[in-house]
N, CA, C and O atoms as CSV, one atom per row, in Angstrom:
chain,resi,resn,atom,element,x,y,z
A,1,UNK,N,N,0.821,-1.184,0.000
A,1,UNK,CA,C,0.000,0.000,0.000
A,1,UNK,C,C,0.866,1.249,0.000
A,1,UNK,O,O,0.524,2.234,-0.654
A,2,UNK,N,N,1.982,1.226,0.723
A,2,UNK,CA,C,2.114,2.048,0.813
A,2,UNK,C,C,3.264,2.592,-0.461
A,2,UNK,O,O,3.525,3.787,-0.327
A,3,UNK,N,N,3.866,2.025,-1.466
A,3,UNK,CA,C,4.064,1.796,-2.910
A,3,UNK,C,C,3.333,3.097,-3.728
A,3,UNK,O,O,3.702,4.206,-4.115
A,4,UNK,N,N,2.261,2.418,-3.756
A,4,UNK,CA,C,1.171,2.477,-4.250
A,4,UNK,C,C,0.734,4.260,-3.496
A,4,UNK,O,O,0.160,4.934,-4.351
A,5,UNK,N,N,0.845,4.713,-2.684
A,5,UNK,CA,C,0.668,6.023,-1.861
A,5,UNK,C,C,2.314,6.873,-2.731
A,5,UNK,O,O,2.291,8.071,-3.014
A,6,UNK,N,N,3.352,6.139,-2.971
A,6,UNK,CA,C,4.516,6.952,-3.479
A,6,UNK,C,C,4.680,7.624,-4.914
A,6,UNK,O,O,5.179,8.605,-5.464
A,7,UNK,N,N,3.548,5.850,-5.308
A,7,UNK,CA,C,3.456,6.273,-7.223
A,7,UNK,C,C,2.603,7.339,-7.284
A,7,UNK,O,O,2.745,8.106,-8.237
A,8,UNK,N,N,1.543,7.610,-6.282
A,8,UNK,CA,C,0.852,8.389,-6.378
A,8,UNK,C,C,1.558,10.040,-6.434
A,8,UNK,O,O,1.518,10.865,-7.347
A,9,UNK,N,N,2.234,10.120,-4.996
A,9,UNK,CA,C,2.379,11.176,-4.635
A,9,UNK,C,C,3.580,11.683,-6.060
A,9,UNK,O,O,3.541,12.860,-6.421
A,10,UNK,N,N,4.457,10.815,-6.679
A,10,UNK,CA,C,5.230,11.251,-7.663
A,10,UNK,C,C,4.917,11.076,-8.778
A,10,UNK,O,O,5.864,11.496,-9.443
A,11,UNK,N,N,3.943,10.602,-9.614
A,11,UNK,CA,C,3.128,10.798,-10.522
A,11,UNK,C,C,2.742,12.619,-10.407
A,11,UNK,O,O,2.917,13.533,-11.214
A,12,UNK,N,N,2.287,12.592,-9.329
A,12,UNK,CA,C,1.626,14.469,-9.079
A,12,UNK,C,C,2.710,15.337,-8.849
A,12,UNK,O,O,2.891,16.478,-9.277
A,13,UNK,N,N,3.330,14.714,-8.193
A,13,UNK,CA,C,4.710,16.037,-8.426
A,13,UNK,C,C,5.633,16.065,-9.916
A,13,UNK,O,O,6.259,17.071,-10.249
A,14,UNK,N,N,5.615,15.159,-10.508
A,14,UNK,CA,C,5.437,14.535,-12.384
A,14,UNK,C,C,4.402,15.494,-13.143
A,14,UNK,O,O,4.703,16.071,-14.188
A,15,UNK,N,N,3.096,15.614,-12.489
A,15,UNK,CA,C,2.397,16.155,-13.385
A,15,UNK,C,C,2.157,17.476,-13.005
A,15,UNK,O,O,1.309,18.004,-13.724
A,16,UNK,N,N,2.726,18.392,-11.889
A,16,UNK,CA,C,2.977,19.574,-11.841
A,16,UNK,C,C,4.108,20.147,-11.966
A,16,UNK,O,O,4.169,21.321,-11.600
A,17,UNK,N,N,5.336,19.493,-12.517
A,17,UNK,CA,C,6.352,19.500,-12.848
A,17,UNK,C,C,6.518,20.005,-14.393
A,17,UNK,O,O,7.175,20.898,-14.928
A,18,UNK,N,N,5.450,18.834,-14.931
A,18,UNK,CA,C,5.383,18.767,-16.655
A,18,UNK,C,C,4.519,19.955,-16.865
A,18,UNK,O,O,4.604,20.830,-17.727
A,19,UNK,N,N,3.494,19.770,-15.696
A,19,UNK,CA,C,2.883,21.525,-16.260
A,19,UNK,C,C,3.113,22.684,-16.531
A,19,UNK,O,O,2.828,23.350,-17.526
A,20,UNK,N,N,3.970,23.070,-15.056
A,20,UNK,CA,C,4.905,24.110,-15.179
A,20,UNK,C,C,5.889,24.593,-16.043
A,20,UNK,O,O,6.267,25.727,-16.340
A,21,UNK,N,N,6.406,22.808,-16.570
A,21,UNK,CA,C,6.976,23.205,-18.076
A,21,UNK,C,C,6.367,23.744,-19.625
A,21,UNK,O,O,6.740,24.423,-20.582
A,22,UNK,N,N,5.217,22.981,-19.188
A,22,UNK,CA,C,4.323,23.128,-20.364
A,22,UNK,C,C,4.063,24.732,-20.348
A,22,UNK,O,O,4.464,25.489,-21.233
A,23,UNK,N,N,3.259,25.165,-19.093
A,23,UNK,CA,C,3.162,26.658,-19.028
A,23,UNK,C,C,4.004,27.367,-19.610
A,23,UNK,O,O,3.666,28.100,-20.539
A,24,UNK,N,N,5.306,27.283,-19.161
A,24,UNK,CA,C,6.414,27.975,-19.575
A,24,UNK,C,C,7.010,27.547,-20.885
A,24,UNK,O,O,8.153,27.882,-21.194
A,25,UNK,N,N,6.421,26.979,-21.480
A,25,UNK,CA,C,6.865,27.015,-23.263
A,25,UNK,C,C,5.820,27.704,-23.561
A,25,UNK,O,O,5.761,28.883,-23.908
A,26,UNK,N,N,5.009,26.962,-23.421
A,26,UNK,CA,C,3.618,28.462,-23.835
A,26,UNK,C,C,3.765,29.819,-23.540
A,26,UNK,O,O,3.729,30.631,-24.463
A,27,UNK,N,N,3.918,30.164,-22.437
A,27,UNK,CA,C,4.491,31.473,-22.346
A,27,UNK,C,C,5.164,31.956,-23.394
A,27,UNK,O,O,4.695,32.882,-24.055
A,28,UNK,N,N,6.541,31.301,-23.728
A,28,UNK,CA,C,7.196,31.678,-24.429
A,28,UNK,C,C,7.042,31.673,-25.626
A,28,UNK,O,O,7.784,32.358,-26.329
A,29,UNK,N,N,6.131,30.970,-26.123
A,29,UNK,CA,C,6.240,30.811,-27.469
A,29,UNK,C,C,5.129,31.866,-27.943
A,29,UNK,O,O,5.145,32.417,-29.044
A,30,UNK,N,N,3.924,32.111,-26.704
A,30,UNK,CA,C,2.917,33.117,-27.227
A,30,UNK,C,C,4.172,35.026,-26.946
A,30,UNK,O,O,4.043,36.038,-27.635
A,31,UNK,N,N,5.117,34.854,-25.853
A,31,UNK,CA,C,5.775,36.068,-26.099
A,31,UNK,C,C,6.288,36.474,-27.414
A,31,UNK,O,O,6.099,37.533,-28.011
A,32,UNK,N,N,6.843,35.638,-27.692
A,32,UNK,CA,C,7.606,34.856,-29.113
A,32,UNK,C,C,6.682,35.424,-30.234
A,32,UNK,O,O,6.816,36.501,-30.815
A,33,UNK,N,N,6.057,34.812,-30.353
A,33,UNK,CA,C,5.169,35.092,-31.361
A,33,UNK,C,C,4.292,36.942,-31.593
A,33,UNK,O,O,4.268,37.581,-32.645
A,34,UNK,N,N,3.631,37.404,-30.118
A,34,UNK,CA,C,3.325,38.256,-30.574
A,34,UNK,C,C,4.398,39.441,-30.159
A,34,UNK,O,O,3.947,40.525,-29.791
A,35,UNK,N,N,5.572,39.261,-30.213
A,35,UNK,CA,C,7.012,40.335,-29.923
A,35,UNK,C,C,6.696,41.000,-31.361
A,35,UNK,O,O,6.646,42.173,-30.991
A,36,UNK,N,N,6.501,41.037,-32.455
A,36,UNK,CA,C,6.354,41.755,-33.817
A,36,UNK,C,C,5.125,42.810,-33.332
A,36,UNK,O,O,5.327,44.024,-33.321
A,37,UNK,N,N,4.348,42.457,-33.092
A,37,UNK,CA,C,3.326,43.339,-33.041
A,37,UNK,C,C,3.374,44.353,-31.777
A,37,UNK,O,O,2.899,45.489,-31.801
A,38,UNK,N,N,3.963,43.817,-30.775
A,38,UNK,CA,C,4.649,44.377,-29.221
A,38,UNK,C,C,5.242,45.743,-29.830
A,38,UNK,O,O,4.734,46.862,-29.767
A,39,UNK,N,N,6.296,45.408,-30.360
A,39,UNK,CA,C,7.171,46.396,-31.410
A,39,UNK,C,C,6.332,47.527,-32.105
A,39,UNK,O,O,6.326,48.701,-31.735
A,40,UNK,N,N,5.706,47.072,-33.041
A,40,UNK,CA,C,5.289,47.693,-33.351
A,40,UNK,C,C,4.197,49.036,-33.092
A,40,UNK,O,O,4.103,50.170,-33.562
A,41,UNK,N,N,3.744,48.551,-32.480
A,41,UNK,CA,C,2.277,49.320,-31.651
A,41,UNK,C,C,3.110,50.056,-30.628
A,41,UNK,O,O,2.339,50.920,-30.211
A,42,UNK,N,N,4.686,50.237,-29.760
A,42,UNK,CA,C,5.535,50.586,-28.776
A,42,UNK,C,C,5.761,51.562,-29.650
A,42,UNK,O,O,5.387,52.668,-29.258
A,43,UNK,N,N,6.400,51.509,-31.033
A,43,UNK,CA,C,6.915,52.313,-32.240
A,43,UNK,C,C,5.837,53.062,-32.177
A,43,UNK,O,O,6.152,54.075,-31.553
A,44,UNK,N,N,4.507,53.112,-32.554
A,44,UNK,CA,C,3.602,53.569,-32.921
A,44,UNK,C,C,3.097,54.662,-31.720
A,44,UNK,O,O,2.814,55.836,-31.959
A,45,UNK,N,N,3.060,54.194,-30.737
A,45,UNK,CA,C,2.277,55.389,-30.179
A,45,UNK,C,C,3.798,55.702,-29.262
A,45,UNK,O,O,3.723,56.808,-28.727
A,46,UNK,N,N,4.706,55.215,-29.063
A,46,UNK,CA,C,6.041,56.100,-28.903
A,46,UNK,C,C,6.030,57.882,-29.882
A,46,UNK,O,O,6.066,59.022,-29.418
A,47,UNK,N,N,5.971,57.440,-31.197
A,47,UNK,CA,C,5.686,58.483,-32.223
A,47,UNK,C,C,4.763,59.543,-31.855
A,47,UNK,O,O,4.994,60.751,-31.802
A,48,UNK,N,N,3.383,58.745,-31.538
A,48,UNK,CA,C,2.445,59.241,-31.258
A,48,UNK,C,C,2.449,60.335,-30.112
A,48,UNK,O,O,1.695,61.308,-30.090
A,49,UNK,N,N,3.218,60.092,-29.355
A,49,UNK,CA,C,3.069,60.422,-27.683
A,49,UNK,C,C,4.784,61.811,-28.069
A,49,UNK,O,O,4.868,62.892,-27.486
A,50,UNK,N,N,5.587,61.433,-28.860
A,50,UNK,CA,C,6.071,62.156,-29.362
A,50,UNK,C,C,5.687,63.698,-30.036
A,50,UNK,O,O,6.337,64.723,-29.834
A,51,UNK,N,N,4.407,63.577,-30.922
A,51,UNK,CA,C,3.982,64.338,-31.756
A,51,UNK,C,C,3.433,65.030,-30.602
A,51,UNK,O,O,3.696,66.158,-30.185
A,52,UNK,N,N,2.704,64.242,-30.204
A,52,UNK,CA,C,1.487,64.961,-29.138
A,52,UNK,C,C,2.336,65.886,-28.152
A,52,UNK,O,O,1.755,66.887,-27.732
A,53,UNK,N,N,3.377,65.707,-27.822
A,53,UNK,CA,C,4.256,66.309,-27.000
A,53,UNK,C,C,4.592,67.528,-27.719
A,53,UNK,O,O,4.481,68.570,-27.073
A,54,UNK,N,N,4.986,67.608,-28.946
A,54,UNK,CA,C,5.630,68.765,-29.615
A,54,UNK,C,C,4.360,69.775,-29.554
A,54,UNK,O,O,4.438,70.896,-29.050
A,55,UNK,N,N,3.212,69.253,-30.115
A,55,UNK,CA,C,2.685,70.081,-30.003
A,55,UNK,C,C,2.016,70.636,-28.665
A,55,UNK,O,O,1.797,71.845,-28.739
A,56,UNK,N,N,1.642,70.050,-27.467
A,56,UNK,CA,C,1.177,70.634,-26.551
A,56,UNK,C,C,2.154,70.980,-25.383
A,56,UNK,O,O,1.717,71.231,-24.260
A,57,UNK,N,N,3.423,70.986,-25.660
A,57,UNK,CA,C,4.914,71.679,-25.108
A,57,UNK,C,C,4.255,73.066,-25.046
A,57,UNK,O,O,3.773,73.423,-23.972
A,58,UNK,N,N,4.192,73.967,-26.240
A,58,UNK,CA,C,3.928,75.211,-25.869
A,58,UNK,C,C,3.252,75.900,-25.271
A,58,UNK,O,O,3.530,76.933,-24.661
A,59,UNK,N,N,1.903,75.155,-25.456
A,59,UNK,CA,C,0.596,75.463,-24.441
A,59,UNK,C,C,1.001,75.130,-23.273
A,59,UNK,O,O,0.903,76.128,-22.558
A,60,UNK,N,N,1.405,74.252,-22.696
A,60,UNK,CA,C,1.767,73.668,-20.998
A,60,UNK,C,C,2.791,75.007,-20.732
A,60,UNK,O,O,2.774,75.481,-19.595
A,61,UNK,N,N,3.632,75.592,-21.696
A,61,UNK,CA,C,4.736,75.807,-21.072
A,61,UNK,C,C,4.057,77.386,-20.797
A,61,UNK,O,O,4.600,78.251,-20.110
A,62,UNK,N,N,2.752,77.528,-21.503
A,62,UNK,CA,C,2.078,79.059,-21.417
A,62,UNK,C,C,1.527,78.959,-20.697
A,62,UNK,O,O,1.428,80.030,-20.098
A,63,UNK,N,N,0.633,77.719,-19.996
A,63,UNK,CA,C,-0.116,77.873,-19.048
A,63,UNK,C,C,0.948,77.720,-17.399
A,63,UNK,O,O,0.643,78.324,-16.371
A,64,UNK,N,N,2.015,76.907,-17.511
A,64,UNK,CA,C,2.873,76.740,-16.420
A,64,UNK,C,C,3.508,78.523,-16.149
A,64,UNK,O,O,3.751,78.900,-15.002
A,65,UNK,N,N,3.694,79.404,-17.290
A,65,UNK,CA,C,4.090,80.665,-17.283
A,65,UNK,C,C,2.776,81.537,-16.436
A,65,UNK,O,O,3.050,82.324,-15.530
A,66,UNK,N,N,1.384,81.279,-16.860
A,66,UNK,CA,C,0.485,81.881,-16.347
A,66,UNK,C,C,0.202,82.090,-14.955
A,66,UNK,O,O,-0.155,83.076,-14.310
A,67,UNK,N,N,0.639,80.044,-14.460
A,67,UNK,CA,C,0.510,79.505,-13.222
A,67,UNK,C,C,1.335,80.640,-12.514
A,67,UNK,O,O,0.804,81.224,-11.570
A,68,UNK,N,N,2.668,81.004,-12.933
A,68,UNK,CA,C,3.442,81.172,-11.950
A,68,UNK,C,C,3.622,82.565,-12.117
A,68,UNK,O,O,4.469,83.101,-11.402
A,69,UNK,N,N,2.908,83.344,-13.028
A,69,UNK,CA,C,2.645,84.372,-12.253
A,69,UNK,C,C,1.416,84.950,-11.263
A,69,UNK,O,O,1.235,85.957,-10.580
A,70,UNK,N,N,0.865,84.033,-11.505
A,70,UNK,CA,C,-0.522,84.089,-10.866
A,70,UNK,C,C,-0.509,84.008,-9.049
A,70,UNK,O,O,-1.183,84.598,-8.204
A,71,UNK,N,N,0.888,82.716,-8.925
A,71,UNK,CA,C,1.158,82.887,-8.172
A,71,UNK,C,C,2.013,83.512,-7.164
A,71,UNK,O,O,1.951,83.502,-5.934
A,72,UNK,N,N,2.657,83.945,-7.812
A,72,UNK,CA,C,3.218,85.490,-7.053
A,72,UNK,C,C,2.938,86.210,-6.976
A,72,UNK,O,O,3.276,86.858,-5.985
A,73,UNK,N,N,1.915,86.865,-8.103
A,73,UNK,CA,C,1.013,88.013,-7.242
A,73,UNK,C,C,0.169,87.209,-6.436
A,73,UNK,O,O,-0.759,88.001,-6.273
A,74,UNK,N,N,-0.189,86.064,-5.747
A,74,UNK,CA,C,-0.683,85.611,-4.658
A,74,UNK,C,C,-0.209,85.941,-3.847
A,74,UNK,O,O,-0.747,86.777,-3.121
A,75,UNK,N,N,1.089,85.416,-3.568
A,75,UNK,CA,C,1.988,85.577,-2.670
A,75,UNK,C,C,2.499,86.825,-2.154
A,75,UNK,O,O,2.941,86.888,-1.007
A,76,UNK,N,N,2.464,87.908,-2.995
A,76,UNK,CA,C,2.235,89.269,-2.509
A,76,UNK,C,C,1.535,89.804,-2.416
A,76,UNK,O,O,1.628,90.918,-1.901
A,77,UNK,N,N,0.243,89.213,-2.947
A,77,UNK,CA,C,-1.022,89.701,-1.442
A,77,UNK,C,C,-1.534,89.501,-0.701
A,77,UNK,O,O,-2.484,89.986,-0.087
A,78,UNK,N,N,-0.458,88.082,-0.623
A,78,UNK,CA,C,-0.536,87.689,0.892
A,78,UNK,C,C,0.541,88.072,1.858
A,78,UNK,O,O,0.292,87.920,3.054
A,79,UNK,N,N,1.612,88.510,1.528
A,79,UNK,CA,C,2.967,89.367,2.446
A,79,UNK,C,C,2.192,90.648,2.663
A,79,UNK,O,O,2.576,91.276,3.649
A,80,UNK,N,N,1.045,91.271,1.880
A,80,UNK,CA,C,0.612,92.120,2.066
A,80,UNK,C,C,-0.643,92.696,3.062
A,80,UNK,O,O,-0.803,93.803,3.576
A,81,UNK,N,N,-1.458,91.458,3.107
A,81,UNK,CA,C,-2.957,91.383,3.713
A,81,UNK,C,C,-2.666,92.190,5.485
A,81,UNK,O,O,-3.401,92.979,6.079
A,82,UNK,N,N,-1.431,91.646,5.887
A,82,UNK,CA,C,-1.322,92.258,7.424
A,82,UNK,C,C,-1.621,93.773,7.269
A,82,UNK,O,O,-2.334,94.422,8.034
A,83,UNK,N,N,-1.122,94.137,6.422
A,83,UNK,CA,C,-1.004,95.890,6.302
A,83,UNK,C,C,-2.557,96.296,5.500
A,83,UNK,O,O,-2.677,97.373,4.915
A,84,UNK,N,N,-3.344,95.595,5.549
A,84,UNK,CA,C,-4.607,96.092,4.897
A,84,UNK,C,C,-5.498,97.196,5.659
A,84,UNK,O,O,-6.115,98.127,5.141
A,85,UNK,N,N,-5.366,96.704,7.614
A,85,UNK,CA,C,-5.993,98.090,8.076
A,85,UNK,C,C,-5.208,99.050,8.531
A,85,UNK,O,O,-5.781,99.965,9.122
A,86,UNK,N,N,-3.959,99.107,8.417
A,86,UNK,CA,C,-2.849,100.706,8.568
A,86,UNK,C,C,-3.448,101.261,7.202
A,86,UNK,O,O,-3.778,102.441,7.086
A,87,UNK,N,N,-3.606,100.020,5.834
A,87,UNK,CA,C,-3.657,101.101,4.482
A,87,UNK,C,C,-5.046,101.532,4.483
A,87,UNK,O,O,-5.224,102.505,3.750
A,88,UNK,N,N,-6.184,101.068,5.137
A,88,UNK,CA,C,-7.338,101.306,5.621
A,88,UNK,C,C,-7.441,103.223,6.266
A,88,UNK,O,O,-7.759,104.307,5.776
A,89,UNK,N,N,-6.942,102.693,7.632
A,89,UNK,CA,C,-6.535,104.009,8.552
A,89,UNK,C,C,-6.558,104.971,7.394
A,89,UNK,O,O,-7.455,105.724,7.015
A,90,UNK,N,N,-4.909,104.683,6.759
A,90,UNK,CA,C,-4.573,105.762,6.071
A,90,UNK,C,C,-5.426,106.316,5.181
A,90,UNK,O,O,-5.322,107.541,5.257
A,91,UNK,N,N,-6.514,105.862,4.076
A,91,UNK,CA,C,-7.458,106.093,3.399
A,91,UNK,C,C,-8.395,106.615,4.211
A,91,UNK,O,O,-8.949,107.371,3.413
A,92,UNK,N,N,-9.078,106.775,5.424
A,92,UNK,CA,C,-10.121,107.266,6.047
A,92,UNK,C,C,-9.616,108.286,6.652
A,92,UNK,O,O,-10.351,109.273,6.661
A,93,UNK,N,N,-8.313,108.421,7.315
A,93,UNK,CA,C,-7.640,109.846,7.172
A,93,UNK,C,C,-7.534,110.382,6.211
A,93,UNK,O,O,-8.222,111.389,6.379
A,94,UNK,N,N,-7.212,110.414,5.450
A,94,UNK,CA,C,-7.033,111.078,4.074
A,94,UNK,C,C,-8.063,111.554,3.463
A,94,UNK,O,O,-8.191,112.677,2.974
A,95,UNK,N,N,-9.044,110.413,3.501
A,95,UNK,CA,C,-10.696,111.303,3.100
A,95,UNK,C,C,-10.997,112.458,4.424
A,95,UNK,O,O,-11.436,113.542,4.041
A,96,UNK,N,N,-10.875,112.361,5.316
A,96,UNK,CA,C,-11.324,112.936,6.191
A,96,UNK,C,C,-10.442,114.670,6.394
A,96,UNK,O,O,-10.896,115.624,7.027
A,97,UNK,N,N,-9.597,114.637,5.912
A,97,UNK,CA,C,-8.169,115.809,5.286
A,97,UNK,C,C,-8.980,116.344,4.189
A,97,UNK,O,O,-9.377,117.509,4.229
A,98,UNK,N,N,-9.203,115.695,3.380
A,98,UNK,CA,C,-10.302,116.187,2.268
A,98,UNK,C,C,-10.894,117.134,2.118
A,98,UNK,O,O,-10.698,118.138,1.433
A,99,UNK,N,N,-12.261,116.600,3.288
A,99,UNK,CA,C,-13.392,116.980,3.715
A,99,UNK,C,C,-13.263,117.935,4.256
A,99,UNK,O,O,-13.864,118.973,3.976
A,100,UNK,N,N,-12.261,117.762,5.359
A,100,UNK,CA,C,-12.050,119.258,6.018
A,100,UNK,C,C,-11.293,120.387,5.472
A,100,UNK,O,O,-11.610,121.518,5.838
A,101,UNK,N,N,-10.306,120.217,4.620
A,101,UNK,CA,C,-9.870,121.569,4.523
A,101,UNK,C,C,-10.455,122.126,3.440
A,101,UNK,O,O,-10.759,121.380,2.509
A,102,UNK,N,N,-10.647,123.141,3.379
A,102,UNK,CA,C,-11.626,124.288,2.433
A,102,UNK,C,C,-10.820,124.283,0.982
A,102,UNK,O,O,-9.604,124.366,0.814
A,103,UNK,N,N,-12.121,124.130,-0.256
A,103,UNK,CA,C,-11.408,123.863,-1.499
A,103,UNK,C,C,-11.057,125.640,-1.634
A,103,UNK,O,O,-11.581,126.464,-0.885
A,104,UNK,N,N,-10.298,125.915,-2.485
A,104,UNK,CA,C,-9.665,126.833,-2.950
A,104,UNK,C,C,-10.604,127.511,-3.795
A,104,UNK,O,O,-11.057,126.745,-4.645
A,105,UNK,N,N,-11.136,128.886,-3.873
A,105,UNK,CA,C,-11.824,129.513,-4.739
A,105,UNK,C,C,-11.245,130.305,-5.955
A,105,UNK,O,O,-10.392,131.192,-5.928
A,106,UNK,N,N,-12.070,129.649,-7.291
A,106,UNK,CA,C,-11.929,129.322,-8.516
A,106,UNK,C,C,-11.641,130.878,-9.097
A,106,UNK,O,O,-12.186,131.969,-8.930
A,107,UNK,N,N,-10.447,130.369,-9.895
A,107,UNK,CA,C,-9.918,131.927,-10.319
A,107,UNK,C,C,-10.779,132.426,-11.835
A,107,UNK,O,O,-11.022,131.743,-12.829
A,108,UNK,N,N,-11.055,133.647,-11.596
A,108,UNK,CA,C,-11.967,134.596,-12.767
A,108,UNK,C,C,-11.537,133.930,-14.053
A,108,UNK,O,O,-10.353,133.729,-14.319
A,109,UNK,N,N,-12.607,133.576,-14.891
A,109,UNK,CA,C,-12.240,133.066,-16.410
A,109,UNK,C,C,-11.348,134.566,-16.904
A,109,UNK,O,O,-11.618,135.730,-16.606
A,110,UNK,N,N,-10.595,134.212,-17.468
A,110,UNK,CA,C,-9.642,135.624,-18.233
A,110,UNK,C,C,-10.808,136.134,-19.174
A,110,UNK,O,O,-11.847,135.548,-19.478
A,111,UNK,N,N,-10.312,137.507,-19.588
A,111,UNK,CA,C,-11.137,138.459,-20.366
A,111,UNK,C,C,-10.814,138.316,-21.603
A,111,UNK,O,O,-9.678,138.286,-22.076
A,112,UNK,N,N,-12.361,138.178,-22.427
A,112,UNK,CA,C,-12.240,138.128,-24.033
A,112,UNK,C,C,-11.451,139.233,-24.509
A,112,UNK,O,O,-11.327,140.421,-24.211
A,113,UNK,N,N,-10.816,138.203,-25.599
A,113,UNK,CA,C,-9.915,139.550,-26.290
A,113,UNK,C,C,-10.501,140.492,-26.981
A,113,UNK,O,O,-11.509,140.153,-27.600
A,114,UNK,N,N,-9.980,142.133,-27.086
A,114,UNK,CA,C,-10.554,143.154,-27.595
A,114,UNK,C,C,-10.819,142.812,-28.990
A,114,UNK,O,O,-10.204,141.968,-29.643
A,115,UNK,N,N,-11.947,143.660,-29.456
A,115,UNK,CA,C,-12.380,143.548,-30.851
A,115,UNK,C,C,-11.297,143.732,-31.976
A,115,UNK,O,O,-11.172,143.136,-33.045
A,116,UNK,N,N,-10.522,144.782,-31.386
A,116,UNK,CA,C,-9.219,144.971,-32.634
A,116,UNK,C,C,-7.796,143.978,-31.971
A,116,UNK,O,O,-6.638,144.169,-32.343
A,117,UNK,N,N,-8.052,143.324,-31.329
A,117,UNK,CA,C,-6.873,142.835,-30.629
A,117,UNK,C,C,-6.039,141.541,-31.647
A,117,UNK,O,O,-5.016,140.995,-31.235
């Protein structure tokens, strides 16, 4: 019996042995085989991804230009925001300077020139 338990157990390690081989020619032979077309279609949108690049280089590189000024005037109005109520103050003084001091009275239109002048 117990023979008979060994043929068993190595018959199956036999037939996952042969499988694994089998797998692995298949593998290879389906890599094998479709490597032409692998190639090709890699070629193909390699090109592709190429073109597409040339042309949308300039736009990225206008909008990355836009980005970054956009963000620096962020950034300096945000170094700036602390000083918003001194520049406040200063504007409501200033109207208030305005208001109070007396406008200046408007000088005589000059005199038409003489008839024989």
């Amino acid at each position: 019996m117990s023979a008979f338990l060994v043929l068993c157990v190595l018959g199956l390690v036999a037939f996952v042995v042969l499988g694994a081989i089998a797998a692995t020619v298949i593998h290879a032979l389906v890599w094998v085989v479709t490597l032409p077309f692998r190639i090709f279609f890699k070629l193909l949108f390699a090109l592709g991804g190429a073109l597409a690049g040339l042309v949308l280089a300039p736009v990225l590189a206008l909008i990355v230009a836009i980005v970054l000024i956009v963000s620096i005037v962020g950034a300096v109005i945000a170094l700036l925001a602390p000083l918003l109520p001194v520049i406040l103050l200063a504007c409501f003084g200033w109207a208030i300077f305005r208001l109070a001091s007396g406008k200046p009275a408007a000088a005589p239109p000059p005199a038409p020139p003489g008839f024989w002048s």
